[in-house]
C-alpha positions in Angstrom: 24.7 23.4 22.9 24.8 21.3 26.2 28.1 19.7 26.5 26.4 16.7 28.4 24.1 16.2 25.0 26.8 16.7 22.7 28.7 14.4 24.1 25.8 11.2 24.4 26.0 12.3 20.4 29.2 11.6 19.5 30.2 8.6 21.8 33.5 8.0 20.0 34.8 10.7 21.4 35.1 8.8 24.9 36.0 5.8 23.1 33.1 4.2 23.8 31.2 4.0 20.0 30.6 0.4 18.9 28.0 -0.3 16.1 25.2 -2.9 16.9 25.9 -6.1 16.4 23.1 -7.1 14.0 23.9 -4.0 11.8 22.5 -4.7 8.4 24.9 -3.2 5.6 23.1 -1.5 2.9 23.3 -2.1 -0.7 24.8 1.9 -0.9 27.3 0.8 1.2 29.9 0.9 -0.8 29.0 3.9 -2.9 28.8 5.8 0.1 32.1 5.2 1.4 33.7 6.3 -1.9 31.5 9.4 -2.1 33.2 10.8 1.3 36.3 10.6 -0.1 35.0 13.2 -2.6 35.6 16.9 -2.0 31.3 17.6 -2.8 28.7 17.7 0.0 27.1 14.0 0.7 23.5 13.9 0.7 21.4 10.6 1.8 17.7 10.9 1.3 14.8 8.8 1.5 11.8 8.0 3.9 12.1 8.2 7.1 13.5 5.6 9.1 15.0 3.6 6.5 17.9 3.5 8.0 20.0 7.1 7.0 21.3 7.8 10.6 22.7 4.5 10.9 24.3 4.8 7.9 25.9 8.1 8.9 27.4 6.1 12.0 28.7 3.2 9.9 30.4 5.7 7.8 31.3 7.3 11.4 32.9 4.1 11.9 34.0 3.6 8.7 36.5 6.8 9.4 37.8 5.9 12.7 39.1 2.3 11.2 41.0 4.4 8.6 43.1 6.5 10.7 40.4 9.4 11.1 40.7 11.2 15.1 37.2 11.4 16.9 38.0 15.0 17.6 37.9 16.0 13.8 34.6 13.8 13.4 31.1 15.6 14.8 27.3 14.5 14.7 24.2 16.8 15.1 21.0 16.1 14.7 18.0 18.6 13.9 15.7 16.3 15.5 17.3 18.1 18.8 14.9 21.3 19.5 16.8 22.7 21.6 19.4 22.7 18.8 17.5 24.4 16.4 16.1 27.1 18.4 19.8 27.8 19.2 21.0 28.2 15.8 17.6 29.6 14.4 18.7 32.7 16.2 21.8 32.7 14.4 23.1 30.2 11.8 26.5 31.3 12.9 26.2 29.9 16.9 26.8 26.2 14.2 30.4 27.0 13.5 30.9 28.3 16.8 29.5 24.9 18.8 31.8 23.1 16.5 35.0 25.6 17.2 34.2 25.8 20.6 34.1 21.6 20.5 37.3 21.6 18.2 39.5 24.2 20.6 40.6 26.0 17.6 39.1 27.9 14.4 37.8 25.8 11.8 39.7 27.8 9.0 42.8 27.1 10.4 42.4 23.6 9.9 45.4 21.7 8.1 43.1 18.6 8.4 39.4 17.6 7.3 36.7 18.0 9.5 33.5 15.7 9.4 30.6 17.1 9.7 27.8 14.8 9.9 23.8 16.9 10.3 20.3 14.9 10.4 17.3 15.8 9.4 18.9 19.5 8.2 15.6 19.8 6.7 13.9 20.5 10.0 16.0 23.7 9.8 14.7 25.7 6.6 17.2 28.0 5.3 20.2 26.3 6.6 21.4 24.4 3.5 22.1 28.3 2.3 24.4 28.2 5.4 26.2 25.8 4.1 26.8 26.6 0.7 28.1 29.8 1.8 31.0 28.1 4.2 31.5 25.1 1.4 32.3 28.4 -0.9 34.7 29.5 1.3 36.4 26.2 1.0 37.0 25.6 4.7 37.9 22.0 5.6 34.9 20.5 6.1 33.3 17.5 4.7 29.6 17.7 5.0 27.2 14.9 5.5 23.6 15.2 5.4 20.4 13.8 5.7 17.0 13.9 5.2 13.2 12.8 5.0 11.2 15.4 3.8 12.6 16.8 0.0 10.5 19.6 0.3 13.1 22.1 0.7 16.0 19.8 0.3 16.0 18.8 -3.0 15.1 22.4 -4.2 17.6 23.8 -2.1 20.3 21.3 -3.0 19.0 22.2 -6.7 19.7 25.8 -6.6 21.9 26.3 -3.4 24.2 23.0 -3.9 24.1 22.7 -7.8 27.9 21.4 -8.9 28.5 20.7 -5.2 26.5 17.7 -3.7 26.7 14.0 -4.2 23.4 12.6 -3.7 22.4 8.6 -2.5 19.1 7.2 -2.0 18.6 5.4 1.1 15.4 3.4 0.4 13.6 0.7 2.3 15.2 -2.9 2.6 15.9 -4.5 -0.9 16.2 -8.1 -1.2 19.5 -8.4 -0.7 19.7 -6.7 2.1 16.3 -8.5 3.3 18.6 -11.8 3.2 21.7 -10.2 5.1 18.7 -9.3 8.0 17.9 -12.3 8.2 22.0 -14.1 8.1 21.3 -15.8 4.9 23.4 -15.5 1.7 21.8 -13.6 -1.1 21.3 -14.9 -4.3 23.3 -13.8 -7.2 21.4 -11.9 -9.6 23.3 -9.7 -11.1 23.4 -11.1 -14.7 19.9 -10.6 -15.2 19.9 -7.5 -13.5 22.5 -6.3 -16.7 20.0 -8.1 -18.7 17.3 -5.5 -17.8 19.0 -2.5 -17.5 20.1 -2.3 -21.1 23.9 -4.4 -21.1 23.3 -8.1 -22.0 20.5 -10.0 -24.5 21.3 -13.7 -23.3 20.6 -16.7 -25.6 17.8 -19.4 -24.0 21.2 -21.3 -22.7 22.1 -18.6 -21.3 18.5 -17.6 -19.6 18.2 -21.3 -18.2 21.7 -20.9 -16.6 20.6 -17.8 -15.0 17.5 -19.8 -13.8 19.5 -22.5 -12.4 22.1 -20.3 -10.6 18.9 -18.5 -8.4 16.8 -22.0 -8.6 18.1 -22.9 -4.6 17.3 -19.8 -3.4 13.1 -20.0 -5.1 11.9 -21.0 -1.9 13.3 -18.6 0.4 12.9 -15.7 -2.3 9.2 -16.7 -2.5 8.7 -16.2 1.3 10.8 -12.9 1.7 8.8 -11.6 -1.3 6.3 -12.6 0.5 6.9 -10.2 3.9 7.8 -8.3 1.6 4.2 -7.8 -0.4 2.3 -7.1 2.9 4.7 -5.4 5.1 7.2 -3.5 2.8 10.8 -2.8 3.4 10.9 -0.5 6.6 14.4 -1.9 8.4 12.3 -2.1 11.8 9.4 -3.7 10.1 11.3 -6.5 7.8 13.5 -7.5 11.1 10.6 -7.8 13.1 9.7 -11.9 13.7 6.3 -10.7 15.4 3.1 -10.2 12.7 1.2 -7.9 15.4 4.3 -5.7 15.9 4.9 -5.4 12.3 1.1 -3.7 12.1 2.0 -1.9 15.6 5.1 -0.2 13.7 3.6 0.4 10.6 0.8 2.5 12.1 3.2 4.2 14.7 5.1 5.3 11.7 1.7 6.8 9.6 0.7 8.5 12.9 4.7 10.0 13.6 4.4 10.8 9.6 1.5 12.9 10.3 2.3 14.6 13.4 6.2 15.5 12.7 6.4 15.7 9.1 2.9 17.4 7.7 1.0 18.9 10.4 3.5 22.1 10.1 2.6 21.9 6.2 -1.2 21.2 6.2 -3.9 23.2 8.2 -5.0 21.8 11.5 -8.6 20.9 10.6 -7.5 19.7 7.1 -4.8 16.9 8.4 -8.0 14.6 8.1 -8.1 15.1 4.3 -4.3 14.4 3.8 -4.9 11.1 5.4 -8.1 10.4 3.5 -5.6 11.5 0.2 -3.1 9.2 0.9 -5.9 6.3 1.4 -7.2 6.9 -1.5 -4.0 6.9 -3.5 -3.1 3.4 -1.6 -6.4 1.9 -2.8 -5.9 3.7 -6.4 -2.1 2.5 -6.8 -0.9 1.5 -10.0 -3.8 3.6 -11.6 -3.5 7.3 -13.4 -3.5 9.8 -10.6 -6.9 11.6 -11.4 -6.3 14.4 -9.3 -10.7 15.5 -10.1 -11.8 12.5 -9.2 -10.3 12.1 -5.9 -11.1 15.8 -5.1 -15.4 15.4 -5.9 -14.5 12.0 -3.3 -13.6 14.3 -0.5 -15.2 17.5 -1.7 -12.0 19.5 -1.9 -10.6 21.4 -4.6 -8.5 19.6 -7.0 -5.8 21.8 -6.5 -6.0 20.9 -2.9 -5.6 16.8 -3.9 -2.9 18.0 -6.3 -1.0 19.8 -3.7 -1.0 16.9 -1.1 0.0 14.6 -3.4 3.0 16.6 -4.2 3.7 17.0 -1.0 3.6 13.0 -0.4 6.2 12.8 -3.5 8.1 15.0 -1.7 7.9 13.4 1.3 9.4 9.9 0.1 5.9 8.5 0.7 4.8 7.7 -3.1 6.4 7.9 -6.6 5.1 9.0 -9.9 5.9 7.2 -13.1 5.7 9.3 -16.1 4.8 8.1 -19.3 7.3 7.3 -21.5 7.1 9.9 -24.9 9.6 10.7 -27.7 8.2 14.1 -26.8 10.0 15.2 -23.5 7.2 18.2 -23.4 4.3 15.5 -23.4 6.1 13.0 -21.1 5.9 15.8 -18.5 2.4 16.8 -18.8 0.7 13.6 -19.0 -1.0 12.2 -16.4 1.9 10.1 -14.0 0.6 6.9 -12.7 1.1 6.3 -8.7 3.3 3.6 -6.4 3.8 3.6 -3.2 7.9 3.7 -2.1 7.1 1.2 1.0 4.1 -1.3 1.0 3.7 -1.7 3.8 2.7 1.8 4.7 0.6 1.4 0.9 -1.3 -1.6 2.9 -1.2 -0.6 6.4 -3.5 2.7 5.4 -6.1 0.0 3.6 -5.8 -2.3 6.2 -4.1 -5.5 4.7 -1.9 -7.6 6.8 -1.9 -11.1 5.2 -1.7 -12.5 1.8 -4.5 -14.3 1.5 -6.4 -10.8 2.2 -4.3 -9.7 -0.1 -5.6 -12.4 -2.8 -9.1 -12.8 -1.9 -9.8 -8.6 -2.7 -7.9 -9.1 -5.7 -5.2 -7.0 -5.0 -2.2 -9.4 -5.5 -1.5 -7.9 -9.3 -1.5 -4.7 -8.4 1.0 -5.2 -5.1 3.2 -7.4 -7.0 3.3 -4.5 -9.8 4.2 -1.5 -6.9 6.9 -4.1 -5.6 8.7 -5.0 -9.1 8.7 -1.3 -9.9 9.9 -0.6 -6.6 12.6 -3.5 -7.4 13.9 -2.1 -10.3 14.6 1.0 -8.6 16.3 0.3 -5.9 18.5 -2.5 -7.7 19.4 0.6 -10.7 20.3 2.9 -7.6 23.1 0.4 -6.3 24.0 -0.8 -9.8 24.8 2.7 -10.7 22.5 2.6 -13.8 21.8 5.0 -16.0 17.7 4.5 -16.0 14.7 5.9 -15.7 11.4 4.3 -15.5 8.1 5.2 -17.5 4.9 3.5 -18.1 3.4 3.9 -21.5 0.1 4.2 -22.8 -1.6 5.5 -26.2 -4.5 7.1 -27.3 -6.0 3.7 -28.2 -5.3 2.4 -25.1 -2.6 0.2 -25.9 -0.1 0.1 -22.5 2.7 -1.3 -20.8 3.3 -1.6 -17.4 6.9 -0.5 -16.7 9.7 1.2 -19.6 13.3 1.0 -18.4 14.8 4.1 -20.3 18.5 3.5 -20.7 20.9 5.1 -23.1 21.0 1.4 -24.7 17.5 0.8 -25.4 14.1 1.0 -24.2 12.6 -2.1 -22.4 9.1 -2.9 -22.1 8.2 -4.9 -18.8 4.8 -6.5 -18.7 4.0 -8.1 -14.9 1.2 -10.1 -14.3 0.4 -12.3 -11.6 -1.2 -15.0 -13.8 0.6 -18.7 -13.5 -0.2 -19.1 -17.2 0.6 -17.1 -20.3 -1.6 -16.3 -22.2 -1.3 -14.2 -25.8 -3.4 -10.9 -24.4 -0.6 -10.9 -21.9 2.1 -10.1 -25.0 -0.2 -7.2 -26.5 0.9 -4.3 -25.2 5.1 -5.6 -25.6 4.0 -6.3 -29.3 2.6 -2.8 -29.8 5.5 -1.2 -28.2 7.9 -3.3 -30.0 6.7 -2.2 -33.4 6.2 1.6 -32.5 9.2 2.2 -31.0 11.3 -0.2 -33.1 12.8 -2.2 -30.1 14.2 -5.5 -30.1 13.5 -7.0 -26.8 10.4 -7.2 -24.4 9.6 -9.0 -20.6 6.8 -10.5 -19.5 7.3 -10.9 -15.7 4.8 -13.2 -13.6 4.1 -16.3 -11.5 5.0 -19.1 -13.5 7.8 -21.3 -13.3 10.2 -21.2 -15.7 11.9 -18.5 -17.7 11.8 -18.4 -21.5 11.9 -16.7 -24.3 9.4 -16.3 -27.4 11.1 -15.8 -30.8 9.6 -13.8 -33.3 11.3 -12.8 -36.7 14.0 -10.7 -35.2 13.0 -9.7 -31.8 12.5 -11.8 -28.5 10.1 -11.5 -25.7 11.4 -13.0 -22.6 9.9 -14.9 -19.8 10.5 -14.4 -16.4 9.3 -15.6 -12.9 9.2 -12.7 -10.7 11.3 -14.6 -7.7 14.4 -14.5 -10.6 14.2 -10.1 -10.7 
């Protein structure tokens, strides 16, 4: 590897490495830090450019403020070509760049190295590397990331298994929309324990909730807002200019395309991946009919079912399952389809303003993606034990959103009425009875929370700015 290269790579190493000023810390933060204390691997995963790399250097610098030598700390990135063709020859030229770097053998180490590699998915096969010097315990903490979980997450899986932490970096949550922008962040956390499983609050309790978030409603409304049309992407969000926000959303589908899929999908077929993914943007929220969307484009369904996978894997959407006592059934049902960022959802339909948004109808289904999309990025950073289903029975009865924790199951209604009305509680009812539950939510636009009593269960109210 070029010395000159290496070296514009790992600036602290000349002293010179300073983080920007307008850094945004990430919900993960925190977790992250711990995690490379730990003796396992460290994994952070997620769509591309939300932000992983720049987390890898504030853990960088994270190091250095605790005593760590820039010597024993290296970056590589597999973005580097040059890199890769270098160390596809042999996986072994990796340990010797870093020895050669170091001035001494790696095994001889009486303190840790830091090894931090991007993108190691663009290098199939090297995770296996890696495994095989973790095994023979050097001392080397690894770091990597990734955007594509095509190989990854298998690999990890069966190369990594019993040695990898793992952390989700996912677009911009609110909080982190608020520290983009210098503000303070609401506190939310009690009704965030609420929904995932460790509180039932009283209607005292409920209204004080309300009351604490009630001086941030405005500001919530208008991020939410961004938010609904443009999605989380850090670049995007940060952005004050409407035009550039469109300009960077289709820069990233067209970068998505070239870099990330046009290696997986035949040439003259890249056109039918893109008309796939349309289609699932104009189809979100809905039961991924993998048939239908194949006699649309006159491809095989297998074909549809394929890039769909491949846009799971690729951080781009996310299935929900239905939620079934029978684990079997859960997995073979049909999943139903959200997008992880909506902006890239609306960006391939062409919607860049709300009242777009409203007058095609759309709103519902937008604010359904983003409160699903809420609930799991706030479980990631909560450290939650949850998983989230939809449910839906043979007679059609349905619920939106099931947070599965080892406390209880939660149905979650949204709807983007400003009135409730008694159809709305159907599907919470149902579920209620059939599964024996306690507690249901009805999440939409009206303005104050509540909760509806009946015999010995309660069905609570909530505006979608207090989630």
């Amino acid at each position: 590897m070029d010395e000159r290269l290496f070296n514009s790579y790992n600036a602290w190493r000349s002293g010179v490495f300073v983080l920007p000023a307008n850094i945004v810390d990430r919900d993960i933060h925190d977790r992250a830090l711990k995690f490379i204390k730990e003796k396992e691997i460290l994994s952070l995963l997620g769509l591309r450019q939300t932000g992983k790399s720049t987390l890898a250097f504030q853990l960088i610098h994270a190091l250095l403020k605790d005593g760590v030598r820039p010597e024993r700390i290296f970056y590589f990135t597999f973005d580097d070509l040059s890199l890769r063709q270098e160390l596809s020859a042999s996986f072994d030229n990796f340990l010797k760049i870093v020895e050669r770097f170091l001035g001494e053998e790696a095994q001889l180490q009486k303190t840790l190295l830091y090894l931090f590699i991007d993108e190691v998915q663009k290098l199939p096969g090297f995770i296996e590397y890696i495994k095989s010097l973790y095994d023979l315990k050097l001392p080397i903490k690894w770091v990597l990331t990734g955007s594509s979980s095509l190989e990854l997450k298998v690999q990890i899986k069966e190369s990594l298994a019993g040695r990898v932490l793992s952390l989700s970096v996912l677009p911009f949550s609110e909080l982190e929309m608020f520290r983009g922008y210098g503000l303070t962040p609401p506190d939310k956390k009690n009704i965030w324990r609420f929904i995932f499983g460790e509180t039932a609050p009283d209607k005292k309790a409920l209204k004080k909730y309300q009351a604490g978030i009630m001086p941030y409603k405005q500001k919530i409304q208008k991020l939410f807002e961004e938010y609904m049309v443009f999605g989380g992407l850090p670049a995007v969000i940060l952005s004050k200019d409407a035009d550039k926000k469109q300009i960077l959303l289709k820069n990233y589908r067209d970068t998505y395309l070239e870099q990330d899929i046009r290696n997986l999908v035949k040439e003259d077929k890249l056109w039918v991946y893109q008309k796939v993914m349309e289609l699932l943007a104009s189809r979100t929220g809905d039961l991924l009919n993998y048939s239908n969307i194949a006699s649309h484009l006159e491809v095989t369904a297998d074909t549809v079912k394929r890039y769909s996978m491949l846009l799971e894997k690729t951080f781009i959407i996310k299935n929900l399952t239905t939620y079934s006592r029978n684990v079997r059934s859960e997995i073979l049902k049909t999943p139903k389809v959200y997008f992880t960022d909506l902006g890239i959802r609306n960006s391939l339909l062409g919607l860049n303003n709300i009242s777009q948004i409203e007058k095609l109808g759309q709103y519902g289904i937008i604010l359904e993606n983003a409160i699903v999309e809420k609930l799991h990025t706030i479980a990631s950073f909560m450290e939650h034990e949850a998983k989230l289903h939809y449910w839906r029975t043979k007679t059609k009865e349905e619920v939106d959103i099931i947070v599965y924790t080892p406390e209880r199951l939660l149905p979650i209604e949204i709807k983007s009425d400003k009135k409730i009305q008694t159809k709305h509680l159907k599907g919470i009812r149902s579920f209620i009875t059939k599964e024996k539950e306690k507690v249901g939510v009805l999440v939409g636009r009206f303005e104050d929370a509540d909760i509806i009593e009946e015999d010995k269960t309660r069905i609570y109210l909530l505006p979608y700015w207090m989630i």
